[in-house]
C-alpha positions as CSV (number, residue, x, y, z in Angstrom):
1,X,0.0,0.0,0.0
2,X,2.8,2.5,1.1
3,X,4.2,1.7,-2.3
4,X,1.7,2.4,-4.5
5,X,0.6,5.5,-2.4
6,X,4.5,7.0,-3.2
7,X,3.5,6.0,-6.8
8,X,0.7,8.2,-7.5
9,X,1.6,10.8,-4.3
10,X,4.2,11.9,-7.0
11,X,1.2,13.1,-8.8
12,X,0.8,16.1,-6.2
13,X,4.0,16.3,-4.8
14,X,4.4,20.2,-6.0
15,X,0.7,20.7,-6.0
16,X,0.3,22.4,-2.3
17,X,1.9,23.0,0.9
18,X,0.3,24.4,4.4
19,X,-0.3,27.8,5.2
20,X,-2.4,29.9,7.4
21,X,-4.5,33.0,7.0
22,X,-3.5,36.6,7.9
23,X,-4.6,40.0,7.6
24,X,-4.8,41.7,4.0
25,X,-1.5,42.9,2.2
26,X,-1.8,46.6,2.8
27,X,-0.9,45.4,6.7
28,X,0.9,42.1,6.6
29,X,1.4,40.6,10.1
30,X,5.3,39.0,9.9
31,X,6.4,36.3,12.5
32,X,9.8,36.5,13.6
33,X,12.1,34.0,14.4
34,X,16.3,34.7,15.4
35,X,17.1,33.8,11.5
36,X,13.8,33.8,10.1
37,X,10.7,36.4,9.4
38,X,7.6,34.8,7.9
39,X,4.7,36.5,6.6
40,X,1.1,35.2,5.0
41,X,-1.7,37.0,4.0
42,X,-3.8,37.2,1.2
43,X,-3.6,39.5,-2.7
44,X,-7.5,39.2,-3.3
45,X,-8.6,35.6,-3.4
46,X,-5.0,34.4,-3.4
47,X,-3.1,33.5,-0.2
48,X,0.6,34.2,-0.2
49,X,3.4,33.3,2.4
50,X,7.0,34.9,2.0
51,X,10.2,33.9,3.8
52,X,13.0,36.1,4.5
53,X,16.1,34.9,6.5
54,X,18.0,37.4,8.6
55,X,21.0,37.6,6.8
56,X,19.0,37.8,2.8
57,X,21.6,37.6,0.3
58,X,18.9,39.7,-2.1
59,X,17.7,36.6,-4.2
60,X,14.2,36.0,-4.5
61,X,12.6,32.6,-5.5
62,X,9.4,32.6,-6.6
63,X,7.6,29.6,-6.2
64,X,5.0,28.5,-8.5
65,X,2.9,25.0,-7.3
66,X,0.9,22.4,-9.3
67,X,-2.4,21.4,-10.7
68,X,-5.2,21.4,-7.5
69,X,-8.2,19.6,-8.9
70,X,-11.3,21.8,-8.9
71,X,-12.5,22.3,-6.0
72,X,-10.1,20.9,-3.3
73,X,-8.0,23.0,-0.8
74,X,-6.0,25.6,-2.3
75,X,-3.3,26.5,-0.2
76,X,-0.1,29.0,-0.3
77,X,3.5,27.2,-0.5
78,X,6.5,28.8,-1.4
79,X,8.9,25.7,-2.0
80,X,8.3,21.8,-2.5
81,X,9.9,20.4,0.6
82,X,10.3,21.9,4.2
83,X,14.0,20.4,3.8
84,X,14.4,22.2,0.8
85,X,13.4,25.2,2.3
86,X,15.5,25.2,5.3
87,X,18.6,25.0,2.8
88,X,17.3,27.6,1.2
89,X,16.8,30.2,4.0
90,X,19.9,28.9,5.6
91,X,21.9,29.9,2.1
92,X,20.5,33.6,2.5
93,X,17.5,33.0,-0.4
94,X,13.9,34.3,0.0
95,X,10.9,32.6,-0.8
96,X,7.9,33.7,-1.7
97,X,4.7,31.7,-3.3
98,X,1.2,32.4,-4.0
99,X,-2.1,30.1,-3.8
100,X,-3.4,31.5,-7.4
101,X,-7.1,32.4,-6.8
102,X,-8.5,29.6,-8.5
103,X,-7.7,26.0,-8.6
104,X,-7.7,23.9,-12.1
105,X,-5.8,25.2,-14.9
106,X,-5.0,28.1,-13.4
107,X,-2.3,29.9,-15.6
108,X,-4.1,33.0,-16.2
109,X,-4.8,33.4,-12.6
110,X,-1.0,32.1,-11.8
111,X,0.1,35.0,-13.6
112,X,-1.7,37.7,-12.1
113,X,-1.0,36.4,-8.6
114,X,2.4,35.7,-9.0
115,X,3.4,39.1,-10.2
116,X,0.8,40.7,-7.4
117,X,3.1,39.2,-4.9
118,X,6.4,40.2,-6.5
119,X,4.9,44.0,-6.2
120,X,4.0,43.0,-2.6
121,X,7.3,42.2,-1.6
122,X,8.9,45.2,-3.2
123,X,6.5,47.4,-1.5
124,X,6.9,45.1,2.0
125,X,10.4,45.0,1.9
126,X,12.6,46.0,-0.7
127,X,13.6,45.3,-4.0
128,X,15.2,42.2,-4.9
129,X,18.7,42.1,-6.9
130,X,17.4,39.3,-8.2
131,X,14.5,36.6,-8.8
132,X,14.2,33.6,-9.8
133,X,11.2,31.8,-10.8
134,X,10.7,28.4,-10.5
135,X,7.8,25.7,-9.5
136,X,6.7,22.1,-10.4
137,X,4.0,20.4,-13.2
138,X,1.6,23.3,-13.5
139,X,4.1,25.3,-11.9
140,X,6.7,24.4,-14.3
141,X,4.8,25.4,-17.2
142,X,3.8,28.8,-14.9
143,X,7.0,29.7,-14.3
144,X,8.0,29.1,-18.0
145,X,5.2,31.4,-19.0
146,X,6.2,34.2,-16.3
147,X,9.6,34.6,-17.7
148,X,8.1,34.7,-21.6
149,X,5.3,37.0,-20.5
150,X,7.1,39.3,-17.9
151,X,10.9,38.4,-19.3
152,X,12.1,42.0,-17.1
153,X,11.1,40.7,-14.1
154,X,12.8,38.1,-13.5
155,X,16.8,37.0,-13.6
156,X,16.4,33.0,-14.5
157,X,13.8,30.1,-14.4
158,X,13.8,26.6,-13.4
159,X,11.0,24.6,-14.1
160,X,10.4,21.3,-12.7
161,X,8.9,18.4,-14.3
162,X,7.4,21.2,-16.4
163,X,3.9,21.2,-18.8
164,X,6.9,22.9,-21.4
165,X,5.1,21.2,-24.2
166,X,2.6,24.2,-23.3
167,X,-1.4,24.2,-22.3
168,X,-2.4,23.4,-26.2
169,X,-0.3,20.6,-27.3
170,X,-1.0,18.9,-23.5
171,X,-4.7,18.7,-23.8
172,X,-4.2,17.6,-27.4
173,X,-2.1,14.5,-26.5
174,X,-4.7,14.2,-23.5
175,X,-7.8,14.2,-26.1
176,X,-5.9,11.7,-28.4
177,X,-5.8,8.9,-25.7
178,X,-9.3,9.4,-24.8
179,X,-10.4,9.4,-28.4
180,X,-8.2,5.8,-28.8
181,X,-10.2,4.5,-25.8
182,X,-13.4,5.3,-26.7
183,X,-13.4,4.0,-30.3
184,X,-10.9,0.9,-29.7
185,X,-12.7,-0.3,-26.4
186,X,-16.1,1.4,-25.9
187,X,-17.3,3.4,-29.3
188,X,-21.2,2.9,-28.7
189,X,-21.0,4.2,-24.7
190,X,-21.9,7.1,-23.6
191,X,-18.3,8.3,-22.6
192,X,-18.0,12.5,-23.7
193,X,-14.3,13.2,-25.1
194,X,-15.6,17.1,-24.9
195,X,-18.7,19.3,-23.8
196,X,-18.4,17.0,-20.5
197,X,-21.4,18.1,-18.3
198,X,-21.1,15.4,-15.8
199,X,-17.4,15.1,-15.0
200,X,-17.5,12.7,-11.9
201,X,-20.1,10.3,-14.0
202,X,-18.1,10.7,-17.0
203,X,-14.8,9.1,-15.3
204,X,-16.4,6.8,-13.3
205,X,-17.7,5.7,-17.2
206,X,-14.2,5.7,-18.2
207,X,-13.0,3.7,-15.5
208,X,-15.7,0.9,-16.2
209,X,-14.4,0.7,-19.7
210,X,-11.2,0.7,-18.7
211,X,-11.5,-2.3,-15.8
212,X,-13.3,-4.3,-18.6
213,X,-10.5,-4.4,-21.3
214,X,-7.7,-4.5,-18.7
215,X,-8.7,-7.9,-17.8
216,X,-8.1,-9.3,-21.0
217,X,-5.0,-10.0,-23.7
218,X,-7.1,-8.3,-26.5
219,X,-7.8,-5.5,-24.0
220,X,-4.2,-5.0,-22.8
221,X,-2.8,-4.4,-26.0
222,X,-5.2,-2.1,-26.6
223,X,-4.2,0.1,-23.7
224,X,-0.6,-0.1,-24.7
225,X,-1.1,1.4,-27.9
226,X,-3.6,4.1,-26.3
227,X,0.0,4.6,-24.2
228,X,1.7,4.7,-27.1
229,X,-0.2,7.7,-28.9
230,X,0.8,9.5,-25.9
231,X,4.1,7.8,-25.5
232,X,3.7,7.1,-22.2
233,X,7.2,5.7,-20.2
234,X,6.5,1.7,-19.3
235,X,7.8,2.7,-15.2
236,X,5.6,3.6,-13.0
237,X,7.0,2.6,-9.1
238,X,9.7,4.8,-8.2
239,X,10.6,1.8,-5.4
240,X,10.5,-0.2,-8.2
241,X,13.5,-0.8,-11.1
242,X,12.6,0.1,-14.4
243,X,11.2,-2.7,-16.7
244,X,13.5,-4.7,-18.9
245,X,13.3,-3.2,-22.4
246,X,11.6,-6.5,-23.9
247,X,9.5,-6.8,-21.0
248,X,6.9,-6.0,-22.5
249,X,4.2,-7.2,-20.1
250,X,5.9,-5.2,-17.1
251,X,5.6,-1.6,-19.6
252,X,2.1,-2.1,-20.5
253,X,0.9,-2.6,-16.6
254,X,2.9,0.8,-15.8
255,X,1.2,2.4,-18.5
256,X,-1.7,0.9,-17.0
257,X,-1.3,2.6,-13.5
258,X,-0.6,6.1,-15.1
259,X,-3.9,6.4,-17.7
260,X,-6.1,4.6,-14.5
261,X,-4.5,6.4,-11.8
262,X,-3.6,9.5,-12.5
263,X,-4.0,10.8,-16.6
264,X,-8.1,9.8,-16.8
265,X,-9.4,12.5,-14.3
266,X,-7.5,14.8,-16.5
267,X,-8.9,13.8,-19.9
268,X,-12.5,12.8,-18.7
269,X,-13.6,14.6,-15.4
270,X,-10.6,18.1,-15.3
271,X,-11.4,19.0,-18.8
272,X,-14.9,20.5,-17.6
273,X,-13.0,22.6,-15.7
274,X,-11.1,24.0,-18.8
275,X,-13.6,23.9,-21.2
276,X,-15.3,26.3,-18.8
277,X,-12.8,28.4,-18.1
278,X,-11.9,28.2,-21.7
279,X,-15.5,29.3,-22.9
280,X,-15.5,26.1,-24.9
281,X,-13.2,23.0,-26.2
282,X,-9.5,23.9,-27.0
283,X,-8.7,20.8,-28.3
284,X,-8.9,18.7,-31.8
285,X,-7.8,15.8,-33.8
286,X,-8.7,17.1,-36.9
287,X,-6.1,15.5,-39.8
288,X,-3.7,13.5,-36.9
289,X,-2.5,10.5,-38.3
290,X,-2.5,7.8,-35.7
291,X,-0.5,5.1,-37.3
292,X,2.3,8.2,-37.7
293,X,1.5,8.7,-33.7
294,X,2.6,4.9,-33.3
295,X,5.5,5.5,-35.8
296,X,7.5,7.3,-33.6
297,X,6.5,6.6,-30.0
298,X,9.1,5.0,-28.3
299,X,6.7,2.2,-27.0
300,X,6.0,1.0,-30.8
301,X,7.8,-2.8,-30.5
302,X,5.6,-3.1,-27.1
303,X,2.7,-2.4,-28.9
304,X,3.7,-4.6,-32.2
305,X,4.2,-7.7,-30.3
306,X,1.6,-7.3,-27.5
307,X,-1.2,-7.2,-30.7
308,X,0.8,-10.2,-31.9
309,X,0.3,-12.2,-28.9
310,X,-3.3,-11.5,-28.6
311,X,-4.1,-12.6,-32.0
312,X,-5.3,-8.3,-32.9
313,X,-4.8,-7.1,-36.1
314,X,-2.9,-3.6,-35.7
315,X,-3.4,-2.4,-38.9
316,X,-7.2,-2.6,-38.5
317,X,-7.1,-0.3,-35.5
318,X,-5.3,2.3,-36.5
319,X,-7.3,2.2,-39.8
320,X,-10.5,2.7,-37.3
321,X,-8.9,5.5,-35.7
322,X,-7.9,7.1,-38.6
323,X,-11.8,6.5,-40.1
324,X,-13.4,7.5,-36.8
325,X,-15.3,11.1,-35.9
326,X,-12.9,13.6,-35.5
327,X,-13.1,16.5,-33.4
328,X,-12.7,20.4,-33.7
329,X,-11.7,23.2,-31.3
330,X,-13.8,26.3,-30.5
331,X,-11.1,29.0,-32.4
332,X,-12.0,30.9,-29.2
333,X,-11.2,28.7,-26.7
334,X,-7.9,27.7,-28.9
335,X,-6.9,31.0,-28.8
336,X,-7.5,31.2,-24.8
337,X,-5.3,28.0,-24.2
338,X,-2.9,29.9,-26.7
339,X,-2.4,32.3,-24.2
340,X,-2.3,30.5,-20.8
341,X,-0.1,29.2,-22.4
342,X,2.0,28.2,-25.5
343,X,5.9,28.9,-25.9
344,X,7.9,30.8,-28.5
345,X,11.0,30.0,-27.2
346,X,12.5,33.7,-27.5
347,X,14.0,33.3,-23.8
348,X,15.9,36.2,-22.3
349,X,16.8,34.9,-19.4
350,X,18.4,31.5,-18.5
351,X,16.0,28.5,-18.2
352,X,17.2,25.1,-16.4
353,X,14.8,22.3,-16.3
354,X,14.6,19.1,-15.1
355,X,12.5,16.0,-15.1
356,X,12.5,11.8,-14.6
357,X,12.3,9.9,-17.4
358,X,9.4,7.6,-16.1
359,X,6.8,10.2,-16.0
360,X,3.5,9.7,-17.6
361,X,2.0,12.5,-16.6
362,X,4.3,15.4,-18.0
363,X,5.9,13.0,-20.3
364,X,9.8,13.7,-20.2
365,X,9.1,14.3,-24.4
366,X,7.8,17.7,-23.1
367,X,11.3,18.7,-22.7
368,X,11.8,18.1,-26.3
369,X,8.5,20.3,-27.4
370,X,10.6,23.2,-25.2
371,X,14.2,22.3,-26.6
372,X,12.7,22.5,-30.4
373,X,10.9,26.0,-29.7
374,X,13.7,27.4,-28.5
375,X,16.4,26.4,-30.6
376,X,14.3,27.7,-33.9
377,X,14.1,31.1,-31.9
378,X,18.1,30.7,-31.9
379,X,18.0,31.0,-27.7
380,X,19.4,27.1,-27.1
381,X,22.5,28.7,-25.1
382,X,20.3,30.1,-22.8
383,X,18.7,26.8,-22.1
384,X,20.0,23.4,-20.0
385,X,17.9,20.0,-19.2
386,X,18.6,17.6,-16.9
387,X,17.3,14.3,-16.3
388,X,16.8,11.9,-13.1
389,X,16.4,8.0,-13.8
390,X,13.6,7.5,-11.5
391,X,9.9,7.2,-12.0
392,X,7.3,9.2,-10.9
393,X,6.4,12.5,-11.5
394,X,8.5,15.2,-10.4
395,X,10.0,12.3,-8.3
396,X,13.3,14.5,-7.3
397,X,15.1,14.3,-4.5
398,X,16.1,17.5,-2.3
399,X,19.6,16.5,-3.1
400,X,19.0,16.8,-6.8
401,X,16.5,19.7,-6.3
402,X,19.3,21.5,-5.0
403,X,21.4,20.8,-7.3
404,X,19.3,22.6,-10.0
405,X,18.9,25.3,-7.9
406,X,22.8,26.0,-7.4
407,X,23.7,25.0,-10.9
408,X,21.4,28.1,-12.3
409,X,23.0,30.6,-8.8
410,X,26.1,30.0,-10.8
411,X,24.7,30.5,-14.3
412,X,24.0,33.7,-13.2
413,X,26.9,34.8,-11.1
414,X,29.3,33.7,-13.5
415,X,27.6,34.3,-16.9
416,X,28.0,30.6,-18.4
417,X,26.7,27.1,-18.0
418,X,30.0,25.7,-16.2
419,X,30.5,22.8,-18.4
420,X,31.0,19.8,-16.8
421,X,29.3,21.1,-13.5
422,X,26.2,20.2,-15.7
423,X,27.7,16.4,-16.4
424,X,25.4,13.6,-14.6
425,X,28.5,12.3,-12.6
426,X,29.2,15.7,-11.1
427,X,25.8,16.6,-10.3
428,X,25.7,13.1,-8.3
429,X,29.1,13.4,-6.7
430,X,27.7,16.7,-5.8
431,X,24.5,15.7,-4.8
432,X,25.7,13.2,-2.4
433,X,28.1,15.0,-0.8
434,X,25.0,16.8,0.8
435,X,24.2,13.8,3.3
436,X,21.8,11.4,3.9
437,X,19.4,13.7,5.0
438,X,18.8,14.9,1.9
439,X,18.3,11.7,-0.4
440,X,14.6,11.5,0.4
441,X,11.7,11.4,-2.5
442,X,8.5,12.5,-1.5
443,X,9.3,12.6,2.1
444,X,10.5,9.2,2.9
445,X,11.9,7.2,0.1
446,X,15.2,6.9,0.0
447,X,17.0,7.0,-3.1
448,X,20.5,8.1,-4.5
449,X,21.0,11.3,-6.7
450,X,20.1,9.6,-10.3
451,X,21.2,12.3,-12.8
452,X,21.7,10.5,-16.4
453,X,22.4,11.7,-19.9
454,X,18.7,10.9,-21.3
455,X,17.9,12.2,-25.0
456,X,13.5,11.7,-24.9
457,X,12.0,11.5,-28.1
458,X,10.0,13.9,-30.1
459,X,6.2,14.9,-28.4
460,X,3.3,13.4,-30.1
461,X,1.3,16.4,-30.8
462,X,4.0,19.8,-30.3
463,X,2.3,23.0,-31.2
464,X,4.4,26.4,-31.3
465,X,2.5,29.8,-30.1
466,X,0.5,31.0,-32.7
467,X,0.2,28.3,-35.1
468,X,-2.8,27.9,-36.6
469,X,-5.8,26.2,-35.7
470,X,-7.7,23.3,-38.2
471,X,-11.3,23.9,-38.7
């Protein structure tokens, strides 16, 4: 049980931390401490809380959190991990974080909060020499889109297990898999792809369909190549070691775990919440080419000889989801998701980013939507990705959270990348030389700094800001 929980605890790991209420920011009520003064209050509907050791060194980090489904708790946080934040105030940074005012995708709300807070502080304190942004999942993608949108404010970014492929080509991929599963597995239910108005019925539909093919060869082959189309990684237990690469049984039940467990309330209950917000569906499928999706997923030979066993006909499904009902996006609500937010990749500050390859929920191909967008805006030197072999998602480590945090301090005091600082053997050394403490994942797994030269493969459905829309 403790296992599994760690598994899909990942999930949330950077969605929300505790805080308390306080009065309104015109008069903030700070709590001392000898090294430490600590403030929390609310900007509107969004709590903040801000940290300020006694001795600042004038760097500000900005902490943006992840996804909180609608409707649940949304509390202020200004780092992922108490242990990370003790390191942090006892290195002279400050933190600051905001709740956003609205849970879901909350981008546009991120944005206006976030920057609130950095007028807050100014006005509370003083002027920082410097901030940095940074933040996990949602947050990632947040504090990407903060140093796009408001490049002067801020010095660097690091995004964590980041949504870099940006909001439009996420719920894409997201409407692809749930299109597979309806026409493969269930294509006379009742299950809504879009226009959800029942969101809790609609996944508990989902899930029905789901349990039903997952109990058979036929059905389990089918799942892997709804994986596939999302090139899902075949590792889900971060306790766990990662799957042979012909085992092709052990990759399908990890891609299992991540559409059940944790990407289906995304593409059949938490879309509601976008449409909504949207004023209507972002997403389409209009002229995608599935057998091309297959083509060049990574999990292709799993899903070539997991048909084979089960006596399916590959060809004929992609040929039915080729043949099936697509679906359009309201221009509109294209155009929102656009906004909040696609990348251009004309960075101006630096941007470090790291993730674990066995994510499949910001797959680590995301990296390589980011990587394209900026190198055809001619800005790669400003960018560096790292990458942990671990499952999970944003399944770091304080040791190797810390590392990305002092590899981009010395990006920026010294005006260059460093070289072989970056290399996976010196971030580990590195990372280890920290102490035992600090090895923990998610609070109480235990697990050595994991740094690896990892090269993901291309994301399924990449869209650049401002392309066009089919209609």
């Amino acid at each position: 049980m403790r296992r599994a929980f760690l598994g899909v605890a990942m999930v949330v790991l950077a969605a929300c931390a505790p805080s308390t209420s306080a009065p309104p920011p015109h008069n903030p009520t700070p709590s001392a401490s000898p090294t430490t003064t600590s403030v929390s209050g609310s900007i509107g509907a969004a709590q903040y809380r801000i940290e300020i050791p006694a001795t600042w060194n004038g760097t500000l980090f900005l902490y943006s959190h992840g996804y909180v489904a609608p409707g649940r708790i949304n509390l202020a946080t200004d780092s992922p991990a108490p242990l990370i934040s003790s390191w942090l105030l006892g290195e002279g940074y400050a933190m600051a974080g905001s709740s956003y005012s609205s849970t879901g995708w909350a981008i546009e709300d991120a944005f206006k909060d976030q920057i609130a807070l950095l007028d807050l502080f100014t006005r509370s304190f003083s002027k920082p020499k410097r901030v940095i942004a940074w933040g996990g999942s949602l947050g990632g993608i947040i504090t990407a889109g903060l140093v796009q949108t408001y490049p002067d404010r801020f010095s660097g970014a690091i995004p964590l297990c980041g949504v870099l492929a940006g909001g439009v080509a996420t719920w894409n991929a997201g409407l692809d898999g749930a299109y597979a599963l309806k026409t493969l597995l269930a294509p006379t239910s009742q299950l809504r792809l879009v226009g959800i108005t029942d969101p809790q019925a609609n996944a508990e539909l989902a899930a029905q369909v789901f349990n039903q093919a997952a109990a058979t060869p036929q059905g389990q082959a089918r799942i892997a190549l709804i994986a596939a189309l999302g090139d899902l990684p075949g590792w889900f237990d971060p306790t766990g070691p990662q799957p042979a690469p012909t085992d092709y049984a052990g990759q399908q039940a990890a891609q299992a775990r991540w559409e059940s467990q944790v990407d289906f309330p995304f593409e059949f209950q938490y879309r509601a919440e976008l449409e909504q917000r949207a004023g209507g569906n972002p997403s389409w499928n209009v002229g995608v080419d599935y057998a091309q999706q297959l083509a060049i997923s990574s999990n292709q030979a799993e899903v070539m000889a997991l048909y084979s066993g089960a006596g399916l006909d590959l060809a004929a499904d992609l040929r039915a989801l080729n043949a099936g009902t697509r679906i359009k996006a309201d221009p509109n609500a294209a155009a929102y998701l656009d906004r909040f937010v696609s990348f251009d990749g004309n960075l101006s500050v630096p941007v470090l980013t790291m993730h674990t390859i066995g994510d499949g929920l910001v797959v680590p191909q995301d990296e390589t939507a980011y990587s394209d967008v900026v190198r055809a805006a001619g800005k790669q030197d400003l960018l560096r990705q790292l990458f942990v072999h671990r499952a999970g998602h944003c399944a770091f480590s304080a040791a190797e959270t810390i590392m990305a945090i002092e590899a981009m301090v010395a990006r920026l005091d010294s005006g260059n990348w460093g070289g072989p600082a970056l290399a996976p053997a010196t971030l580990n050394d590195a990372a280890l030389s920290l102490g035992d403490n600090y090895q923990t994942v998610g609070g109480f797994l235990k697990s050595l700094p994991a740094f690896e030269n990892f090269t993901p493969g291309p994301y399924p459905r990449p869209f650049e800001k401002g392309s066009p829309v089919p209609t």
